[in-house]
C-alpha positions as CSV (number, residue, x, y, z in Angstrom):
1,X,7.1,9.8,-4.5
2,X,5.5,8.4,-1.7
3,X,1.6,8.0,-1.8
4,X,-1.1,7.1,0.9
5,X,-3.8,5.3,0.0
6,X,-7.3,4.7,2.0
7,X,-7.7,0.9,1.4
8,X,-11.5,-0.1,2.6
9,X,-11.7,-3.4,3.6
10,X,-15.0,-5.5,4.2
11,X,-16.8,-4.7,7.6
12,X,-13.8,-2.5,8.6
13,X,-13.0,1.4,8.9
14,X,-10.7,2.5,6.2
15,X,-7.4,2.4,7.1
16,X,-4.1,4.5,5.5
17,X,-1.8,2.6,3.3
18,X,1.8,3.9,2.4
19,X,3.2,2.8,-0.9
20,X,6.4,4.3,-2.7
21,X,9.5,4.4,-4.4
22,X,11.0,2.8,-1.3
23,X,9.4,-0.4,-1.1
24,X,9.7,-2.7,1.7
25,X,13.1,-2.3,2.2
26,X,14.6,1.9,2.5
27,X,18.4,0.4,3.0
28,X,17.6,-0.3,-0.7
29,X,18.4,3.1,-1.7
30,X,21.1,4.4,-2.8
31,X,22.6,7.1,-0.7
32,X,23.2,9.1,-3.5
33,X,19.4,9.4,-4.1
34,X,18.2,9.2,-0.7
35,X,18.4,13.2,-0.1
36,X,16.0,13.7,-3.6
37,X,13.8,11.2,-2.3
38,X,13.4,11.9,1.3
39,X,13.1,15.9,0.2
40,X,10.5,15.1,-2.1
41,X,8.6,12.8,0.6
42,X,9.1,15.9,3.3
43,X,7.3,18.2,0.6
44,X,4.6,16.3,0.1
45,X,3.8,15.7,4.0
46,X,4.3,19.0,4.9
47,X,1.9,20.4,2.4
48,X,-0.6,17.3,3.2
49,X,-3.6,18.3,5.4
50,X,-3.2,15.5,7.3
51,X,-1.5,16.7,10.7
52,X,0.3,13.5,12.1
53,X,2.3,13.8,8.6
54,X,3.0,17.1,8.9
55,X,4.1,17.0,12.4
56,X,6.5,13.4,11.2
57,X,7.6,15.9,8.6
58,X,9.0,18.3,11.3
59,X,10.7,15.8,13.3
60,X,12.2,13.9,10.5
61,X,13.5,17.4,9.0
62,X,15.0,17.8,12.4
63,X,16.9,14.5,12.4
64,X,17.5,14.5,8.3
65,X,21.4,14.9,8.8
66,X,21.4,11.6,10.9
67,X,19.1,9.5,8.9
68,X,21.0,10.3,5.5
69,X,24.8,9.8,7.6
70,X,23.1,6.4,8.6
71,X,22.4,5.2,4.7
72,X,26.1,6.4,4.2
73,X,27.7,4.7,6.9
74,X,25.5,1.9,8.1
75,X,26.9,2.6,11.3
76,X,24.5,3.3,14.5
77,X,24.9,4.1,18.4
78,X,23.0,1.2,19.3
79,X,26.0,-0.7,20.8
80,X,26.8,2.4,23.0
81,X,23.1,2.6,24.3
82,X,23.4,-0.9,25.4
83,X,26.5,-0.5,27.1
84,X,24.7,2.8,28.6
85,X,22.1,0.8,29.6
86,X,23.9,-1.7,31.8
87,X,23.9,0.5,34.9
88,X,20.5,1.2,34.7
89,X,19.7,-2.4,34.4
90,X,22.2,-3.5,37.6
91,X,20.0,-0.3,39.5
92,X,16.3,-1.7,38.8
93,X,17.2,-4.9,39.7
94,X,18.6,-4.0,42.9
95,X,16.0,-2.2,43.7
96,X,14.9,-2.7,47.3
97,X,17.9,-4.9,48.8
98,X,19.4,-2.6,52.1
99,X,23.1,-3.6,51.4
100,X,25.4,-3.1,48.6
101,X,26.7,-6.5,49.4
102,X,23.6,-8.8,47.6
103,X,23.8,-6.1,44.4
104,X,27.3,-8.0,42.3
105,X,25.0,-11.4,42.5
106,X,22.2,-9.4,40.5
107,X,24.8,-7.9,38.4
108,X,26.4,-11.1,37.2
109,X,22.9,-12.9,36.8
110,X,23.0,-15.3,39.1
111,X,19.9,-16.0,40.2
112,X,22.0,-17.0,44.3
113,X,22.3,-14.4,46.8
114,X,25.9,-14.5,48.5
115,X,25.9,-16.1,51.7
116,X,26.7,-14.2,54.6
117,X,29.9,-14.7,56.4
């Protein structure tokens, strides 16, 4: 179970600790107990009267199904965003050039613009 914790430090506001079965690392868990834990973390916040956690426990209840598929799998879509983002990246740069002609040199990299024929 995971518990919070106001840690006062010298000459400073309190400030909210989180400490749990977890640790430092959650890939540590096994998948087979991460469904018990995480249910037993979303109880908690949602009954808390601290509303940040309940609100977290709403929008981690909504993505629950890809969290636990990502300790089962290890797999992500962060490859496909990058590739995603590629476009987006050519675009900005380009940004205020008249021509398509000078866009492939900010595209590639280089840091040259083509010469003119």
């Amino acid at each position: 179970m995971l518990v919070v914790a106001a840690v006062a430090e010298p000459r400073a506001r309190p400030r909210l600790r989180a400490e749990g079965v977890l640790g430092d690392d959650p890939r540590a868990v096994a998948p087979d107990d991460a469904k018990e834990l995480l249910d037993e973390w979303l109880e908690w916040a949602s009954r808390s009267r601290l509303a940040p956690f309940v609100k977290l426990a709403r929008t981690i209840r909504k993505h629950a199904v890809g969290i636990l598929a990502y300790l089962d799998t290890k797999m992500t879509n962060g490859p496909l965003e990058g590739i995603n983002n590629k476009p987006r990246v050519i675009a900005r740069r380009a940004y205020g050039f008249h021509t398509q002609r000078h866009t492939p040199a900010f595209s590639t990299g280089s840091r040259t613009l083509p010469t003119h024929p």
